[in-house]
C-alpha atoms as a printed R data frame, in Angstrom:
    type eleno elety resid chain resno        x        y        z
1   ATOM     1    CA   UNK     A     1 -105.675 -127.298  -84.038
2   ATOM     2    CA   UNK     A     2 -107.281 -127.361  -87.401
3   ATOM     3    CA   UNK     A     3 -107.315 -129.690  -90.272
4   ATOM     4    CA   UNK     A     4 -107.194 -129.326  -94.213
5   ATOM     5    CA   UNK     A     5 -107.523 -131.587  -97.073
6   ATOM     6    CA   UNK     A     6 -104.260 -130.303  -99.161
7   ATOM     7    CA   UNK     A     7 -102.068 -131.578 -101.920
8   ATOM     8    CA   UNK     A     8  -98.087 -132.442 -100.288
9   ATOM     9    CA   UNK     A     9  -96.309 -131.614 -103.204
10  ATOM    10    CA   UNK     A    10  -92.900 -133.147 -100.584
11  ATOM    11    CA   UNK     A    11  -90.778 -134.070  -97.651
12  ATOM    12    CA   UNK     A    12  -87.728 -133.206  -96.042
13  ATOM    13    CA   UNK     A    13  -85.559 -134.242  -92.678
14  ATOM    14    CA   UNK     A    14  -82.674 -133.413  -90.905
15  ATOM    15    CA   UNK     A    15  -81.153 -135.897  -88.001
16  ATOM    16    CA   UNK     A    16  -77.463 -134.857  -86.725
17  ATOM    17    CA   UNK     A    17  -75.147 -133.114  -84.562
18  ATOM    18    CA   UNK     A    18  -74.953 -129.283  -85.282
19  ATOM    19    CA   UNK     A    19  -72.146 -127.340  -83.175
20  ATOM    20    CA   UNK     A    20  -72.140 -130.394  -80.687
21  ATOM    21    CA   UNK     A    21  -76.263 -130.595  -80.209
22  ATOM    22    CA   UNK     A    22  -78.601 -133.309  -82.168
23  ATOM    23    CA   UNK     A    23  -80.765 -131.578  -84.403
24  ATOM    24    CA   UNK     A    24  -83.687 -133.563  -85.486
25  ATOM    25    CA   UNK     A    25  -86.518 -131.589  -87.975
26  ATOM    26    CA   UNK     A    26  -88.772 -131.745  -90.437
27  ATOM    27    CA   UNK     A    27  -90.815 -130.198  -93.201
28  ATOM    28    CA   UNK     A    28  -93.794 -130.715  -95.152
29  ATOM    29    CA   UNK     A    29  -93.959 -128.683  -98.633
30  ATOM    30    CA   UNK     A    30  -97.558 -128.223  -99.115
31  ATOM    31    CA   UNK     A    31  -99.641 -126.661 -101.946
32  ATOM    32    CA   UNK     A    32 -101.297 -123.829 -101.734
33  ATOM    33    CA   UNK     A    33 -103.058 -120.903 -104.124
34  ATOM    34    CA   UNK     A    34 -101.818 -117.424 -104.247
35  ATOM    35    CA   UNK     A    35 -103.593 -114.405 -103.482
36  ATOM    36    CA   UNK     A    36 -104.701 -113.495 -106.536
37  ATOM    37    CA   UNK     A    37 -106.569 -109.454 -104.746
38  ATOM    38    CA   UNK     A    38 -104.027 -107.608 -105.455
39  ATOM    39    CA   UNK     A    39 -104.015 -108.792 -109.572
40  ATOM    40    CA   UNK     A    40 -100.270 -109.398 -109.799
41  ATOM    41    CA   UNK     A    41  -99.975 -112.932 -108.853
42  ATOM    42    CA   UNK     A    42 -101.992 -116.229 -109.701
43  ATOM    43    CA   UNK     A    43 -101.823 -119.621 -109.519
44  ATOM    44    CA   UNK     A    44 -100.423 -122.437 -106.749
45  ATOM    45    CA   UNK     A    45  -97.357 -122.543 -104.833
46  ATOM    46    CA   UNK     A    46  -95.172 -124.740 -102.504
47  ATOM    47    CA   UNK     A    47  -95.182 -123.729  -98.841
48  ATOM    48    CA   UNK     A    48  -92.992 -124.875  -96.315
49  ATOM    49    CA   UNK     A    49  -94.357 -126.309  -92.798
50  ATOM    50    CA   UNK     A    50  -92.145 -127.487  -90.251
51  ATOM    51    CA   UNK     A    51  -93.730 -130.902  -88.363
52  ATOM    52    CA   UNK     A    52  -93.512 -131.603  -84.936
53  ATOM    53    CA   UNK     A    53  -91.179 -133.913  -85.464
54  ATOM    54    CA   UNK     A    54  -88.863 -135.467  -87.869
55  ATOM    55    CA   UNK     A    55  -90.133 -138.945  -87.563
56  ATOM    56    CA   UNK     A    56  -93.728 -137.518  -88.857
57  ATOM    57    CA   UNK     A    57  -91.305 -136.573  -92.136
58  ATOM    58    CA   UNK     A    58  -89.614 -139.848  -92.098
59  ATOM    59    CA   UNK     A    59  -92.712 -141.630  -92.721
60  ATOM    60    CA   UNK     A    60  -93.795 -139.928  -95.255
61  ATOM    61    CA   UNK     A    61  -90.698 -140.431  -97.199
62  ATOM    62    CA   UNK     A    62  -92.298 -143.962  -98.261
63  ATOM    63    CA   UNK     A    63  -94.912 -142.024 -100.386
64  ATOM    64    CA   UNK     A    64  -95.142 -141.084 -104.479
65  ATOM    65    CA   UNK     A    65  -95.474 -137.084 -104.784
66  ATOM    66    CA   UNK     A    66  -97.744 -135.027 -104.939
67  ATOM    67    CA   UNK     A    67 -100.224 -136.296 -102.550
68  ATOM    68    CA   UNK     A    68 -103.510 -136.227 -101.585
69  ATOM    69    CA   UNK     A    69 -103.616 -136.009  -97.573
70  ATOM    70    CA   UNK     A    70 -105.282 -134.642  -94.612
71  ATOM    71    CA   UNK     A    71 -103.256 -132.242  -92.731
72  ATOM    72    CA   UNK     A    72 -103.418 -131.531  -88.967
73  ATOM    73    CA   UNK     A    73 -102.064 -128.446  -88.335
74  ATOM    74    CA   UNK     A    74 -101.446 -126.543  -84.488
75  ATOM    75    CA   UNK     A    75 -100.257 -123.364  -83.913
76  ATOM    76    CA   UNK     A    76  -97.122 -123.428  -81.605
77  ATOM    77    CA   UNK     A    77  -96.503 -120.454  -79.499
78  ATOM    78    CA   UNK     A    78  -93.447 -119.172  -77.577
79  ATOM    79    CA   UNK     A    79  -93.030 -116.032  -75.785
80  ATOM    80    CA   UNK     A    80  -91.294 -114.626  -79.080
81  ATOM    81    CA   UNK     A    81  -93.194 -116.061  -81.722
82  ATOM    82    CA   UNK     A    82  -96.653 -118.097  -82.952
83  ATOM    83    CA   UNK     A    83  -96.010 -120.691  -86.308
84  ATOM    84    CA   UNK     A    84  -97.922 -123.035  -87.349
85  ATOM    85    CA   UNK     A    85  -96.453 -126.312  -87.857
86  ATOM    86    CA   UNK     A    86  -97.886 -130.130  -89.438
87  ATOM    87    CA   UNK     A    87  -98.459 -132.376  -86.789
88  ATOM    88    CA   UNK     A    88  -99.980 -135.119  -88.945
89  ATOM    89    CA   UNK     A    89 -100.805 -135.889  -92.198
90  ATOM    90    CA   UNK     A    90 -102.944 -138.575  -93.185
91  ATOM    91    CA   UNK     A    91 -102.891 -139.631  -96.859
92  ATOM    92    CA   UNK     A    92 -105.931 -139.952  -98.689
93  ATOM    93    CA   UNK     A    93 -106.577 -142.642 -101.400
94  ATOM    94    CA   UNK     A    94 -106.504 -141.390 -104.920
95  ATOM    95    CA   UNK     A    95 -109.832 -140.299 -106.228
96  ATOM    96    CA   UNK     A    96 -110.564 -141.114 -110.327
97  ATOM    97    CA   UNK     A    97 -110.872 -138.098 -112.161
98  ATOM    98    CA   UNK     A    98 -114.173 -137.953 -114.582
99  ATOM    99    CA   UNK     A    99 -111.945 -138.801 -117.650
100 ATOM   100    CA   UNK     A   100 -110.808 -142.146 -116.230
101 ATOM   101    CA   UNK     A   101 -111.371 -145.540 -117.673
102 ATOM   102    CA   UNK     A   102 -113.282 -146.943 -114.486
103 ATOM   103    CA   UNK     A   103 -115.658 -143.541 -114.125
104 ATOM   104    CA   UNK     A   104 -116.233 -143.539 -118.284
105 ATOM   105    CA   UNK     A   105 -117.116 -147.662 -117.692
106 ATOM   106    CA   UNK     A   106 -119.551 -146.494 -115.086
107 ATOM   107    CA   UNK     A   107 -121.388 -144.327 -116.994
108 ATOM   108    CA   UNK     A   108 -121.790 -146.865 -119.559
């Protein structure tokens, strides 16, 4: 388990029968910076996590995008395949940038 302070730029859920079985997923679309070695890409991206569960999605539904959050991420293993999927995410409260009103009043 690690966690990262990322931007969510959104959310997405699923919750119904497929062929007969309940399906019930999630995904977090978080941002994150391409690889900029090779010289023929730059700049940020969208990547899609699945989350544990699709109640962890639900909840985050509430929110404004993008946001600021804390992401707990685990790496989930089978005897096939290793992903790593969003087990939390913890929403941060918005920080002023230098430019705003309150930090320019501060400085006064």
């Amino acid at each position: 388990m690690f966690k990262r302070n990322d931007v969510v730029k959104g959310v997405s859920h699923f919750e119904g029968l497929i062929d007969g079985q309940m399906i019930r997923s999630g995904v977090v679309f978080i941002e994150e910076a391409l690889s900029v070695e090779k010289g023929n890409a730059k700049g940020m991206r969208a990547v899609e996590y699945k989350c544990k569960d699709a109640d962890l999605a639900k909840v985050l539904l509430s929110y404004d995008y993008p946001l600021q959050a804390e992401i707990t991420f685990e790496m989930e293993t089978t005897k096939r395949a290793q992903k790593i999927i969003v087990s939390a995410v913890k929403p941060l409260p918005p920080q002023a940038s230098a430019n705003s009103p309150i930090n320019q009043a501060k400085a006064a």
